[in-house]
C-alpha positions in Angstrom: -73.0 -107.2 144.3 -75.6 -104.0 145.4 -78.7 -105.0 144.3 -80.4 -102.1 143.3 -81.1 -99.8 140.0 -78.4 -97.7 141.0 -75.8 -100.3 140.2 -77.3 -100.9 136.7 -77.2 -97.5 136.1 -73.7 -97.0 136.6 -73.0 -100.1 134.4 -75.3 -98.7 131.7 -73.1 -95.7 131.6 -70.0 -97.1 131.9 -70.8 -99.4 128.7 -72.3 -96.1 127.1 -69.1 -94.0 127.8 -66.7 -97.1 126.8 -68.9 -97.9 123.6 -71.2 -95.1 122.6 -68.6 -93.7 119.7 -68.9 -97.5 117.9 -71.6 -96.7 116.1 -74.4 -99.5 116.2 -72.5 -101.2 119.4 -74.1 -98.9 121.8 -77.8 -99.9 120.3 -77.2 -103.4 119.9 -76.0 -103.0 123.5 -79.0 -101.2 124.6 -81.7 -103.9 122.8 -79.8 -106.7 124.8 -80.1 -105.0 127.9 -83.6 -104.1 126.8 -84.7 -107.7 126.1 -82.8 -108.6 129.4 -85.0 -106.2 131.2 -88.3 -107.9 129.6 -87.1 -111.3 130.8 -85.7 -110.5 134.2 -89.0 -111.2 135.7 -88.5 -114.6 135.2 -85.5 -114.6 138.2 -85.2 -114.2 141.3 -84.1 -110.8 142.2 -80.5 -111.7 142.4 -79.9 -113.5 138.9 -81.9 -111.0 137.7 -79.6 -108.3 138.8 -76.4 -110.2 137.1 -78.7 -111.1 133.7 -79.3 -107.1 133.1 -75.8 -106.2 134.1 -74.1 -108.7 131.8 -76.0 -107.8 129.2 -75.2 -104.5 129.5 -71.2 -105.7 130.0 -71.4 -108.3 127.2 -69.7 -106.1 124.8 -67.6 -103.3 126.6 -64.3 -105.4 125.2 -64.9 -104.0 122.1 -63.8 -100.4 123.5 -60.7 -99.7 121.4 -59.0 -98.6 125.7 -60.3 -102.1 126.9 -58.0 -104.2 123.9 -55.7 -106.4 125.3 -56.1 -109.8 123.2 -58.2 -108.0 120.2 -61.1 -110.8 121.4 -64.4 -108.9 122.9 -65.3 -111.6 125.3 -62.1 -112.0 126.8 -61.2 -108.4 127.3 -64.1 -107.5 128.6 -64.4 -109.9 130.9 -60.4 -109.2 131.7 -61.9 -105.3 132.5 -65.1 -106.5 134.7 -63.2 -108.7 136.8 -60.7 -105.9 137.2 -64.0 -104.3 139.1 -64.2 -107.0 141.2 -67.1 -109.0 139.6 -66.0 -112.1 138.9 -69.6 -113.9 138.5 -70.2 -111.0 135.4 -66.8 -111.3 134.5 -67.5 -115.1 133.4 -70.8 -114.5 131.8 -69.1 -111.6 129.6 -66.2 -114.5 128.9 -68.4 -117.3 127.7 -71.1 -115.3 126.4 -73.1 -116.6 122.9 -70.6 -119.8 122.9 -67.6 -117.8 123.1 -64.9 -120.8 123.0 -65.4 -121.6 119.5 -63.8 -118.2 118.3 -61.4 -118.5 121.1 -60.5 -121.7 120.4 -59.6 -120.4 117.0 -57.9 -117.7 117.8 -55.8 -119.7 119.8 -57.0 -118.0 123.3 -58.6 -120.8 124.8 -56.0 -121.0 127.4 -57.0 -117.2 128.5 -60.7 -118.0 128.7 -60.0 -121.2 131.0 -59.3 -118.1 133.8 -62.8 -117.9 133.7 -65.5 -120.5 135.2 -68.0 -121.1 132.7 -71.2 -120.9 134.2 -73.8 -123.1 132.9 -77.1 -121.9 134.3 -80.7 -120.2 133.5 -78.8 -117.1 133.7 -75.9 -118.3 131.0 -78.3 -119.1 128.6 -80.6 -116.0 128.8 -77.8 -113.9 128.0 -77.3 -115.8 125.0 -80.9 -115.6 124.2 -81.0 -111.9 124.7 -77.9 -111.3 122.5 -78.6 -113.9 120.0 -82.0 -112.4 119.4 -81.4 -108.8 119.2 -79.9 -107.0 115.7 -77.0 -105.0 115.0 -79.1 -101.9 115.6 -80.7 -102.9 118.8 -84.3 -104.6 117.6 -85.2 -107.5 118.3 -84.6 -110.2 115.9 -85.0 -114.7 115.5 -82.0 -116.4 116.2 -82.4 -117.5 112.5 -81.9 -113.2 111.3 -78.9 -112.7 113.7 -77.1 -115.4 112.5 -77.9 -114.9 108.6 -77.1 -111.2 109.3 -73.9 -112.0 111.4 -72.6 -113.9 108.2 -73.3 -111.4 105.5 -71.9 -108.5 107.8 -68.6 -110.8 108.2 -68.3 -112.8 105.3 -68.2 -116.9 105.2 -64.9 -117.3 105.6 -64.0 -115.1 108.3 -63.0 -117.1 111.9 -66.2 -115.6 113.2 -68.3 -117.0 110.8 -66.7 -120.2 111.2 -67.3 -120.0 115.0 -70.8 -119.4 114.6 -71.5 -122.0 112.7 -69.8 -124.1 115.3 -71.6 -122.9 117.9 -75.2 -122.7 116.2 -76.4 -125.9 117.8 -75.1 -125.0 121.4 -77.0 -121.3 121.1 -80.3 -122.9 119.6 -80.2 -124.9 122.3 -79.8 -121.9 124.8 -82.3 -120.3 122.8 -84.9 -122.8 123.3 -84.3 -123.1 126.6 -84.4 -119.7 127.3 -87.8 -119.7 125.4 -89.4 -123.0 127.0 -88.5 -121.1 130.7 -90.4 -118.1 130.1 -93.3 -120.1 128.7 -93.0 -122.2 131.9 -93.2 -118.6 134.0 -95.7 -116.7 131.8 -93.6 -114.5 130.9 -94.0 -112.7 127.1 -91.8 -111.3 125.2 -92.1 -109.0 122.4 -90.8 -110.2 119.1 -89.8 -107.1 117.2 
């Protein structure tokens, strides 16, 4: 991977071109990559490079020319590798505890083709998207997840996955949290 701001460039405006005209996607996008930014410090050059370009990837499955399987993580991750970045391509696969929505969607099978990574790097993308809003600002873990249920409903398979994977994305959350505070590293909170 180039490590350099010209690579995160061109992945900030492929995910703008790909998910601009999705109304608040593109913000939310831009808040994660925001937040990703404010935390990179935390890494050493090279995680901090794949941190800020999966946030920025995170979402791009939702592009309506990405769809393959109708699942965000999945496609997306289906279109990175297709790039050549198989590293991103897993962290835009499993991102914010993907596998319980895949798992009942009945696409587990499809997210097995990509390694789960289970590192600082993992859980800081989680962090980043599980704390930022619909709308791009940042937000508790505790507001996304009320929010995420009101804009979907109770019953809907998302909502169910999200209260399945609550415990797993505190966790990542906390961890996330307890590393910065290890590496002096503030964050802002709105």
């Amino acid at each position: 991977m180039v490590h350099n701001d010209a690579f995160i460039h061109q992945l900030a405006e492929s995910s703008e071109y790909f998910l601009a005209s999705l109304g608040n996607r593109w913000l939310h996008v831009q808040g994660v990559a925001e937040r990703a930014r404010q935390i990179s410090k935390a890494f050493n050059t090279d995680d901090a490079i794949h941190l800020l370009a999966a946030a920025y990837l995170h979402d791009i499955g939702y592009a309506p020319t990405l769809k393959d399987t109708g699942f965000h993580p999945i496609d997306g991750a289906y279109y990175v590798r297709s790039l050549g970045y198989h590293r991103l391509a897993s962290l835009v696969a499993h991102h914010s505890e993907s596998r319980f929505e895949a798992r009942l969607r009945g696409l587990e099978h499809l997210l097995d083709e990509f390694p789960r990574e289970r590192s600082a790097v993992a859980d800081a993308l989680t962090y980043c998207d599980q704390t930022t809003g619909p709308t791009g600002l940042h937000v508790s873990l505790e507001e996304r997840v009320a929010e995420i249920f009101h804009r979907y409903g109770e019953s809907d398979r998302v909502s169910q996955a999200l209260r399945q994977a609550l415990p797993y994305l505190s966790l990542a959350v906390a961890r996330t949290q307890w590393r910065l505070r290890m590496r002096g590293v503030t964050v802002a909170t709105s």
